[in-house]
N, C-alpha and C positions, 0 to 999 in steps of 0.2 A: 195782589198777593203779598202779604206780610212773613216772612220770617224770624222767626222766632231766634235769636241769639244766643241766648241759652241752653236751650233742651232742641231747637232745628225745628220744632212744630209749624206748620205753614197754616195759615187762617187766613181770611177777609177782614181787614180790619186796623184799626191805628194801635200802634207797640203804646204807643203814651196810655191806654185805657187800660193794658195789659194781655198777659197772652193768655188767648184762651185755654190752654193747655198746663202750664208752671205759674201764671199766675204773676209773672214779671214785668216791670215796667220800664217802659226807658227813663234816663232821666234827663235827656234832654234833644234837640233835632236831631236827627240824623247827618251826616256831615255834607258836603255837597260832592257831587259827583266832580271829580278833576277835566280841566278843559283840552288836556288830548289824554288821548288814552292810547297807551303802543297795542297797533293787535296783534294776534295769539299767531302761532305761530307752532305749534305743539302737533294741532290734528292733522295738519296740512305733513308735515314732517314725516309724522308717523305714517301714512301712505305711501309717500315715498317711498319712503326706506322700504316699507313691507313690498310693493313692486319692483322694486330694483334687485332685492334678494329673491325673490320669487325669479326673477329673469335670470340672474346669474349663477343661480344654483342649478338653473336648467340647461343652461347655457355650459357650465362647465363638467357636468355628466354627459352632457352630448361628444363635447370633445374630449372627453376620455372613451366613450365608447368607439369617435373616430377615429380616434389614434389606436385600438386596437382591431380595426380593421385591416385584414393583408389582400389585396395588396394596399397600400395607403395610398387613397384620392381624396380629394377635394370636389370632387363633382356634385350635380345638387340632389341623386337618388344617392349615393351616400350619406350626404348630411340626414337626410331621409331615414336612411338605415339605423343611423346612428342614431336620432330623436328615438327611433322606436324602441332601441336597445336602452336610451335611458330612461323615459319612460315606464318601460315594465318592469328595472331594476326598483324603480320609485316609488313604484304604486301604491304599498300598503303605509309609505311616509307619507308623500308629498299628497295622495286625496284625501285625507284628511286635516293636513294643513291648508290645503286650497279651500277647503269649507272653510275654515275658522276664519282664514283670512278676507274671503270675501263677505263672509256675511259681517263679519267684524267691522271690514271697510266701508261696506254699506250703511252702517250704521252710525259710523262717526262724519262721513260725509253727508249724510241728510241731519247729524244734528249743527253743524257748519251752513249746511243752507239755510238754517231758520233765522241765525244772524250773520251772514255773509260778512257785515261791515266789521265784525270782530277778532276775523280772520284775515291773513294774509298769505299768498298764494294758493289761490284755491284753482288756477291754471295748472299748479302741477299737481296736487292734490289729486283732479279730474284726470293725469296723466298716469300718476301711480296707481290708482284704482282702475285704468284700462289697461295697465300692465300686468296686473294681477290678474283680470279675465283674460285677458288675450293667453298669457301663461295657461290658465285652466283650460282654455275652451282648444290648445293646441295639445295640449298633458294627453286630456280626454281623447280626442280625434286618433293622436297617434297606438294610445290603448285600445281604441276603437277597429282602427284597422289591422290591431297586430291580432285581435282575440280567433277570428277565423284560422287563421295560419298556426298560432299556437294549439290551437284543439286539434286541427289534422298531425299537429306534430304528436300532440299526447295520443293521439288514438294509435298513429304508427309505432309509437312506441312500446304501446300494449300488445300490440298485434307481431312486434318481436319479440317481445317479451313469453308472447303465448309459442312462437315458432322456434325460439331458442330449444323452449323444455322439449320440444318434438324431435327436435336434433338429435338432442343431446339422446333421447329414448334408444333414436335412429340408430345411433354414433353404438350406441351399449348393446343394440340385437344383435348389429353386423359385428362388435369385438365376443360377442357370443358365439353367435355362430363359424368363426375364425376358430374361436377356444377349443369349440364342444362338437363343433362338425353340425348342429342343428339346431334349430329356433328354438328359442325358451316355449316349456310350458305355461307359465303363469310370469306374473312379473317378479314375482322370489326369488324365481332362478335367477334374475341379471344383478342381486344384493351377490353374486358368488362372484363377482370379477371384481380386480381391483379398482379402488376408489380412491384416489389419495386426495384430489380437491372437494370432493362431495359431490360435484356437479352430479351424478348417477344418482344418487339418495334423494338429493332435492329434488331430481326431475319424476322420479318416479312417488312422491310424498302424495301429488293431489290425481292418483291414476287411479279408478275405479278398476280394480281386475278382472272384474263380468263385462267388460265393454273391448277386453282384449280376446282374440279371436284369431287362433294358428289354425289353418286349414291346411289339408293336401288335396292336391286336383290328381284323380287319377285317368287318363285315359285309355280306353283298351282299344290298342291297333288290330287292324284288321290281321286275320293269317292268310299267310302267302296261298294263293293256290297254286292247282297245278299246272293249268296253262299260264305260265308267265306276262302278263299285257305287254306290247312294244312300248319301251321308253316309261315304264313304270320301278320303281325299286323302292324297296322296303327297308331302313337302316334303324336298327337298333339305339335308344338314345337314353341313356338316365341319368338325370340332373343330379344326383348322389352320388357319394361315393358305393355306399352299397352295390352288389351287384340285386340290379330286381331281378321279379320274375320276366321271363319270356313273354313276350306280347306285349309290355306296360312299360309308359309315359308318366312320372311321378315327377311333381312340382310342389314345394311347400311353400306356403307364404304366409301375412297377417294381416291383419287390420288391426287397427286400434281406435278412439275416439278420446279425444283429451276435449275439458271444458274449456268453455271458452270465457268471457271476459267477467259473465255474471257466476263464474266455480258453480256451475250448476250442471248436470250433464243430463244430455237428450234435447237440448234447443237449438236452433241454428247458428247458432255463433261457435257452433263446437268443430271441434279441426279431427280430420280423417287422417292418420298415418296409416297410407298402403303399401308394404313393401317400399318401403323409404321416400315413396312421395306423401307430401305434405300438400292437405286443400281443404276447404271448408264445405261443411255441407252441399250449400247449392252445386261446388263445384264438382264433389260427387255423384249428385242425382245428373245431371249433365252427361259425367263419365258414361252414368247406366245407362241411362236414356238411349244411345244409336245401338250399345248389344242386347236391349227389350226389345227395341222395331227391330232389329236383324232376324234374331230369333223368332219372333212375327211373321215376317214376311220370308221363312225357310218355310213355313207350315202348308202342308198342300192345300 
């Protein structure tokens, strides 16, 4: 393989006849190669160094993550803790510099092995390019086992975030019902109490108002007869302030339904607000479930 000195063209062939490409000739031998020649010392370097900051850069996010551990240990599931902590501060830097630099490194190391003799230290070379995997293949693992733990954290986090607005719903019927002596009609009515943070506005923003549902249970007690039964009595009882009628048991309550994580509503993921308790569907159908068989099993 000939090169061409002028224009770089590579041919088969002797420079004295000319290059096949510009047409050039030498003008005379080519010099003689020198009897030692220093070897290179550039690619081997350059590994290094990329492994060494690969380690130290990992190495010293870990120990700022350790150090902001309280209480502060030294133990080896802390060091643990802390790899993980700097790892997923790192992720969208450092996997993409662990690509470049391995594949990079792979590539200057296999063009090193084609002439080994022209190289020198290629012992640490093969050292700094395991430091750069070992670096990735620990980056990765520690990412690896933090991804389970982090997703149960974002899901609790949504699932507060959905039991916050329910509160907050909760928190606005019962300063309603304090205000006004009885449960909102619709959810307009609770835009009439004061709001100085907004929390009330924003809770009630994503509330479908056909899924809100104030009921009164009325019961009619029996009347007294005339023969008295032994150890039977009859006490008048109204959960209002009004006075009722004679004979009746009045109870007012609500439900409500807020969506759940996909803002859609009527799917399972939607939260039940009953009279101030908070539960999600299935935990609803549950509730109903023993007073269905009750009521079942009263029928003669």
């Amino acid at each position: 393989m000939t090169i061409c000195p002028c224009c770089g063209f590579r041919f088969e062939g002797d420079l004295r006849k000319g290059c096949e490409s510009c047409g050039v000739r030498s003008v005379g031998d080519p010099l003689p190669k020198p009897e030692r020649e220093l070897p290179a010392y550039g690619r081997p370097l350059l590994l290094v160094v990329m492994g060494t900051m690969m380690f130290l850069g990992f190495l010293a996010e870990t120990i700022i993550a350790l150090a902001e551990l309280t209480p502060l240990s030294l133990g080896f599931w802390s060091w643990v803790a802390a790899g993980e902590t700097a790892a997923w501060r790192l992720k969208w830097v450092a996997v993409p510099v662990m690509f470049v630099v391995l594949w990079s490194g792979r590539r200057i190391y296999q063009s090193m092995m084609q002439t080994p003799e022209r190289f020198v230290g290629l012992a640490m070379a093969r050292r700094g390019l395991f430091a750069s995997a070992l670096v990735a293949l620990t980056f990765v693992t520690l990412i690896g086992v933090t991804v389970p733990t982090r997703l149960r954290h974002r899901q609790m986090g949504i699932e507060a975030g959905m039991k916050a607005q329910a509160y907050t719903y909760d928190r606005a019927v019962l300063e309603y019902q304090a205000r006004y002596k009885k449960l909102p009609n619709d959810k307009q009515d609770l835009y009439r109490l004061p709001d100085p943070d907004g929390s009330i506005a924003a809770a009630l923003a994503d509330i479908d108002p056909s899924w809100y549902r104030p009921t009164s249970l009325t019961a009619e007690l029996p009347t007294q007869s005339r023969r008295a039964r032994s150890g039977a009595a009859l006490v008048k009882v109204s959960a209002t302030t009004d006075d009722g009628a004679p004979g009746e048991l009045s109870f007012t309550n609500y439900q409500l339904r807020l969506p759940g994580e996909d803002k859609v509503f009527g799917n399972d993921d939607d939260l039940i607000v009953r009279d101030g308790v908070i539960m999600t569907v299935a935990e609803a159908r549950e509730t109903n479930k023993p007073a269905a068989a009750t009521a079942r099993s009263r029928k003669p």
